[in-house]
Structures are given as C-alpha cells and as structure tokens.
C-alpha positions as a printed Julia matrix, in Angstrom:
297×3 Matrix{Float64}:
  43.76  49.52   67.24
  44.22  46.34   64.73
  40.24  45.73   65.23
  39.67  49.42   64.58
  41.16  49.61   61.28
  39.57  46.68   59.91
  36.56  48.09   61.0
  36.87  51.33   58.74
  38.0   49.26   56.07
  35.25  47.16   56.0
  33.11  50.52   56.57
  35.13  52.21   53.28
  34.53  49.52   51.18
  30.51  49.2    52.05
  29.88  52.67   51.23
  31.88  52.43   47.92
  29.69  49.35   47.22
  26.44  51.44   48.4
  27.73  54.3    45.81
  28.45  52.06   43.35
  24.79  50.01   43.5
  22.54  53.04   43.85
  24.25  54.48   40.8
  24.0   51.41   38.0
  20.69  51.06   39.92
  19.55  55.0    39.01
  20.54  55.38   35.64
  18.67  52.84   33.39
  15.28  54.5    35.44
  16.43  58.45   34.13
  17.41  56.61   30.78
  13.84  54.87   30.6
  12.05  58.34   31.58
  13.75  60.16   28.98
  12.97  57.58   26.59
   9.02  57.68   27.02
   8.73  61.41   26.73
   7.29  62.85   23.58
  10.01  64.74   21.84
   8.28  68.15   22.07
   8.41  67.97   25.77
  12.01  67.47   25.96
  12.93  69.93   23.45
  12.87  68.64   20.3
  10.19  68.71   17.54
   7.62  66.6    17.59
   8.03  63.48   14.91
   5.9   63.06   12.16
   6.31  59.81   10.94
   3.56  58.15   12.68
   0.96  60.32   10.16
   3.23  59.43    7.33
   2.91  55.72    7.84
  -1.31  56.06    8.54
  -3.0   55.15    5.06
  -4.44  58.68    3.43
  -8.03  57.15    2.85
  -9.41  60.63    2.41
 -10.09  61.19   -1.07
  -9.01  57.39   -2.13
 -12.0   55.36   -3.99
 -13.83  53.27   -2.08
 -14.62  50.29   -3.32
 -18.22  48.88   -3.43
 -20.19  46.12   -3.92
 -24.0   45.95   -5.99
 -26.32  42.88   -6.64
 -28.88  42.99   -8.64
 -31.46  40.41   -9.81
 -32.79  41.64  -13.44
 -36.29  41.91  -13.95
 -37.23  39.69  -17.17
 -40.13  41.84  -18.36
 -41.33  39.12  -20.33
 -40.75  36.99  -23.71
 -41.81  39.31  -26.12
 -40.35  42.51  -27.05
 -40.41  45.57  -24.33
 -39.92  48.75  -24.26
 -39.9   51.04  -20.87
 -41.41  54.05  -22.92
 -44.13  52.63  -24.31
 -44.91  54.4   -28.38
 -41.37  54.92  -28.62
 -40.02  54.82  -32.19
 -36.96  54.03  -33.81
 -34.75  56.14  -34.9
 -33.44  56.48  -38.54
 -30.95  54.11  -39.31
 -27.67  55.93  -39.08
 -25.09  53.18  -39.26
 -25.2   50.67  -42.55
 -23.01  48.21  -44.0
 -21.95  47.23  -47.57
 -20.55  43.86  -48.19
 -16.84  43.65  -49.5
 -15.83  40.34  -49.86
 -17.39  36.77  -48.65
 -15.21  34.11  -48.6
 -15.97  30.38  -47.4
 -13.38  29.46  -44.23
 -12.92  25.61  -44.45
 -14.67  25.86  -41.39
 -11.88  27.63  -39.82
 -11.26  27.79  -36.26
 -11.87  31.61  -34.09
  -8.63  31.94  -33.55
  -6.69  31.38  -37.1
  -9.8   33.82  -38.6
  -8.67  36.17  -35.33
  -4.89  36.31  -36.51
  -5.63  36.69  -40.17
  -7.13  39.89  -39.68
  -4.86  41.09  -36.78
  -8.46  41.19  -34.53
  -8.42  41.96  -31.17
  -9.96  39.52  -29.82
 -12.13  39.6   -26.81
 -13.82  36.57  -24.98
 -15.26  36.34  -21.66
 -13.99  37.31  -18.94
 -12.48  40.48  -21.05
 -11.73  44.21  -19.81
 -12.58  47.51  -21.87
 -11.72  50.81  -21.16
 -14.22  51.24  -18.44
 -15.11  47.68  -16.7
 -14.04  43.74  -16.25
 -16.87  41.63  -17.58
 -17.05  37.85  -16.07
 -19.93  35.33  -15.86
 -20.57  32.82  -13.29
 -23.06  30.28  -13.34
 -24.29  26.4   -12.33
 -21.13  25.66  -14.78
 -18.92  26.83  -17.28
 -21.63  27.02  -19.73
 -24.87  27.5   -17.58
 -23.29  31.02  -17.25
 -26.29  33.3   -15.16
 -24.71  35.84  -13.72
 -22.59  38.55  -14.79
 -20.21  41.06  -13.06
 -19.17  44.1   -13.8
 -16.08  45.6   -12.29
 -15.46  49.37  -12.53
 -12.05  50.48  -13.41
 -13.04  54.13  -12.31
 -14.74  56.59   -9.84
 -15.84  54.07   -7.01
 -14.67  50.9    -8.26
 -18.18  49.42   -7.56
 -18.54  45.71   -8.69
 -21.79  44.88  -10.05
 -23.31  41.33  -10.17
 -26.5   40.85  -12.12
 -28.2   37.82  -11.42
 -30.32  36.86  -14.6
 -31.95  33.83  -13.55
 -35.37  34.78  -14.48
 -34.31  34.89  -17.85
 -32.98  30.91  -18.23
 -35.93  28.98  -19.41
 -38.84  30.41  -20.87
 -42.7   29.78  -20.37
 -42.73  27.23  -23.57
 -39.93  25.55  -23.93
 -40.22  21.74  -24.7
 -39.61  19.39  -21.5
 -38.02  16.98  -22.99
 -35.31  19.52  -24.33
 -34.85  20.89  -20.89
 -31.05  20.16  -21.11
 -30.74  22.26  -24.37
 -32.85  25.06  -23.58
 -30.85  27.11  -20.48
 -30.82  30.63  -21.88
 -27.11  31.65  -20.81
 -25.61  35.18  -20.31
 -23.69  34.74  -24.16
 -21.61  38.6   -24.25
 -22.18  41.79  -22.57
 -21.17  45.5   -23.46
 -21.59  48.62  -21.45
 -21.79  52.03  -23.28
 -22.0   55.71  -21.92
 -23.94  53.95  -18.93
 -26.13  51.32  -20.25
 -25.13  47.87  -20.44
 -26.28  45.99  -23.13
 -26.26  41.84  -22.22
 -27.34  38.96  -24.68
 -28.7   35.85  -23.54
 -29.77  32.85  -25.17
 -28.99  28.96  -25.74
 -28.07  26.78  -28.32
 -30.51  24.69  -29.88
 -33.52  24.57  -32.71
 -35.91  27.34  -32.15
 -38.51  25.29  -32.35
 -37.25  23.49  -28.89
 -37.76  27.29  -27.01
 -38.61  29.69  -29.11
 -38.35  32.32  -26.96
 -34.54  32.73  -27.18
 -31.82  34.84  -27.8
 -32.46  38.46  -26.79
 -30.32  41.82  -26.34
 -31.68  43.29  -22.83
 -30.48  47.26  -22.31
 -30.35  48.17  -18.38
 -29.34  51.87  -17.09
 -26.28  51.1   -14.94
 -27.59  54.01  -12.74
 -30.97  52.68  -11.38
 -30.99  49.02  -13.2
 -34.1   49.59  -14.57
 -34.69  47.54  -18.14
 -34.93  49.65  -20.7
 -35.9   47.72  -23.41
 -35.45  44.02  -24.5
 -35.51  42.97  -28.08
 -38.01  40.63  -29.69
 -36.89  36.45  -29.4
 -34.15  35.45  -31.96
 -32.53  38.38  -32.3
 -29.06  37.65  -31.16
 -27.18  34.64  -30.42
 -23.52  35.82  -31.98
 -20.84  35.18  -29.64
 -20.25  38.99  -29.36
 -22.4   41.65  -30.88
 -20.95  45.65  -31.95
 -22.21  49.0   -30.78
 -21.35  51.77  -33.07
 -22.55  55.17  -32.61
 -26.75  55.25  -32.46
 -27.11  51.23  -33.94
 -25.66  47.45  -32.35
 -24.89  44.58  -35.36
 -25.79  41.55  -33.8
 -26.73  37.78  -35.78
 -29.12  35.15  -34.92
 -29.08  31.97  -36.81
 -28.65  28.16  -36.39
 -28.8   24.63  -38.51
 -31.8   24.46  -40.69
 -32.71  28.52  -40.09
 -32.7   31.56  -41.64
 -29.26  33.79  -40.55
 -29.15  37.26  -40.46
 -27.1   40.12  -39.62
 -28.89  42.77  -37.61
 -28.28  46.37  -37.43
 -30.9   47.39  -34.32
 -31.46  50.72  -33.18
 -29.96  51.23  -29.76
 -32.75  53.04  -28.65
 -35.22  51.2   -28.84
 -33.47  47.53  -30.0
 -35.6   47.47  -32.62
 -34.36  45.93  -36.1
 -33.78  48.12  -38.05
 -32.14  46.13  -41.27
 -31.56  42.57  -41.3
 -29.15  41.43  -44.04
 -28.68  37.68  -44.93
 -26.16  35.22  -44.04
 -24.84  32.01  -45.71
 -24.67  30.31  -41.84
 -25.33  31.97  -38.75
 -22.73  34.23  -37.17
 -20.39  33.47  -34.79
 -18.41  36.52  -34.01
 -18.29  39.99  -35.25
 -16.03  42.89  -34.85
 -14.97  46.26  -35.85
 -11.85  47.73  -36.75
 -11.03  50.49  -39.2
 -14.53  51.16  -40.64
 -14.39  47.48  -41.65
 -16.65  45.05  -39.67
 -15.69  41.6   -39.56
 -18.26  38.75  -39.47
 -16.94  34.78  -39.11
 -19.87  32.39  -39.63
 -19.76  28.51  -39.85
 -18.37  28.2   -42.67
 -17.7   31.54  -44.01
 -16.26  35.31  -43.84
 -17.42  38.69  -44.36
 -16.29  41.72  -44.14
 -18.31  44.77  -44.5
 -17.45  48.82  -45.09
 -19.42  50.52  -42.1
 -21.13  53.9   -43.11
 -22.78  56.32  -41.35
C-alpha cells in the first residue's frame, strides 16, 4: 500500500513537470510566429515606415560629372563663324576720378570701396569656379560646379593652351600661360589665360577664350595681349578686360562679347590688376593707381 502511494506521487508530480515543460517550451514558438507575420495578415494594417525611411530619388538631381580638354584653335584670333562682325559698342565708360594708390595692397583698395571681392575659387549665382594645376600658380584646369538643374561638375583641361609655338627657351619658367579668372554668362563661359612676363619672352599671351557650356565648342578666342587683369567684367552685350605689364603700353578694353573683338581700348597709367562693377561705377586698381569709371549704355 506504502509502495503504492509513493508510486502515484512520484506519477503526480511527473506529469505536473511534463505540463509544466511542454508549456514554457510552446509559448516563446506561438510568440516567435506571431512576431514574423506581416501585420496585414494578422489583422492589422500593413506599416509604412519601411517606404518612409527609402531615399525618394525620383525627381532629386542627379549629380554628374564632365571633362573636357579645350581645343586651342590657335595663337591668333578665332572666330567659329567666320565674317562675323562686331557689334556696335553698347556699353562705354567715362573716367571720374584717377587717383595714385601708394601702391596699395587688393585688399585695403577692396574695403575702401565696400567691393565685393571675388578671387579664385569663388561662387556666383549659378556655379563654383576652382583651378587646379602642376601648382598653385601653374593653374590648368578649371571646374565648374553647377548650383542648379543637374549639379553637373565640369573640368576643363586647358593644357594645350600653356606654352605657345614661340616662346623663348630660355624663359620657359616665365612663360606657362595659366587659367588667370573665369566667368560664365547665360551659358557661355568666358576663361582668360595668360602668364606673367615681357611680351617679348611669348608673345602669344593673354587671351579671353568663349566656350558654349552646352556642346564645348570654342566660340571665339581673342587676339594675344588682350587680357591679363586678375578678373575681367561682363556687362550686358561688351566684357572690360586690361592687358599691360612693365615697360608696355596698358589699356582698358571694352570687347564685344560676340565676337571678342576690341572694340575701344582706353589708356592706363600701369596695367590693371582688378576691375569691378558696382552701381554703374566700374572700379579699376592698377599698380600704382585707381580709377573709377561711370558705365553707360
């Protein structure tokens, strides 16, 4: 009877402990099933944060890149349309003061007239303009970075424009024609290029070349010392650039942006270093002196 009794015992508490097991043994596998299941199979509406989080790429600009090597088209002046003629001069300039600087440094001639001043790399409304090169100053290519539409960023390589056919040999150091300032306008850029020595060691030197931004194609190139400002001005149908340097003539140029013919060249005490615009007045720092001109059109 005794050995009976311990036998149900023993016989209640195994099937407890059976119960017990195959219950904390089934539930984490239902919990786990349920778990996995999309919500709209269970009941429930299916989530949409997995869309939310992917990147909408749809209608976002996508970014690409261009490289271009520039065709030099030679070392005299070019123009794609060949008996194209200027236009009549539409923008011109009347001297209002001239005033010798001390030989002034940029940036005190920059603050005087409340300037803004713009040096490479610099941004405008439409692109980031940067030059790269063998060095800081052998500067032979130039990119252009699009702050609209696709974003494209456009390197021009202008390599075949940094020594010309009759330069001097022994002046080889002096005579790297560098990308000097570059402006782009209603899609043409407009690039100058040139180095920084006596004509007479390459005097085929300091150009404007104009280049359609759509296709790359030159459009025309200016005749040899036309423009080795630090920065040049395009306003309306005309660009005011200056060529000059120790022991040569120094001009102001108004060109037709056209064609990049001159179309008036007006003289200069030393050769211009930079020239901007600003409330009808353009402002010209030279050497050792400053203009300032009323612009007319």
């Amino acid at each position: 009877m005794k050995n009976k009794i311990v036998m149900n015992i023993m016989l209640l508490a195994l099937t407890a402990f059976c119960t017990i097991g195959c219950s904390k043994s089934e539930e984490p596998t239902e919990i786990v099933t349920l778990d996995l299941q999309p919500q709209s199979e269970v009941g429930g509406n299916a989530s949409t944060e997995p869309e939310a989080l992917e990147p909408q790429t749809e209608n976002a600009p996508q970014e690409t890149f261009v490289s271009v090597q520039v065709e030099n088209p030679g070392w005299d002046y070019y123009c794609a349309k060949e008996g194209m003629t200027m236009e009549e001069q539409s923008v011109h300039l009347e001297k209002l003061s001239e005033t010798a600087n001390g030989i002034s440094s940029a940036e005190e001639w920059i603050a005087a007239n409340q300037l803004d001043f713009q040096k490479m790399p610099y941004s405008d409304e439409m692109y980031t303009y940067s030059t790269y090169g063998y060095n800081a100053s052998d500067t032979y290519e130039l990119q252009l970075q699009e702050l609209f539409g696709d974003r494209r960023t456009i390197t021009l390589d202008f390599s075949d424009y940094n020594y010309a056919d009759d330069f001097v040999e022994s002046e080889r150091d002096f005579v790297f024609q560098r990308i000097i300032w570059a402006k782009a306008e209603e899609g043409i850029l407009y690039a100058a290029t040139g180095h920084y020595t006596y004509a007479a060691s390459s005097p085929h030197n300091a150009y404007i070349t104009a280049i359609d931004l759509e296709d790359y194609h030159i459009i025309w190139k200016t005749e040899p010392l036309t423009c080795n400002s630090l920065s040049f001005e395009v306003i309306d149908d005309a660009i005011v650039c200056g060529y000059g340097f120790t022991s040569e003539d120094d001009y102001l140029y108004i060109l037709d942006r056209k064609t990049g013919l001159r179309q008036e060249e007006i003289p200069l005490k030393t050769a211009a270093e930079y020239i901007f615009q600003k409330d009808g007045i353009l402002y010209v720092k030279t050497y050792d002196t400053d203009y300032t001109f009323k612009i007319s059109r």
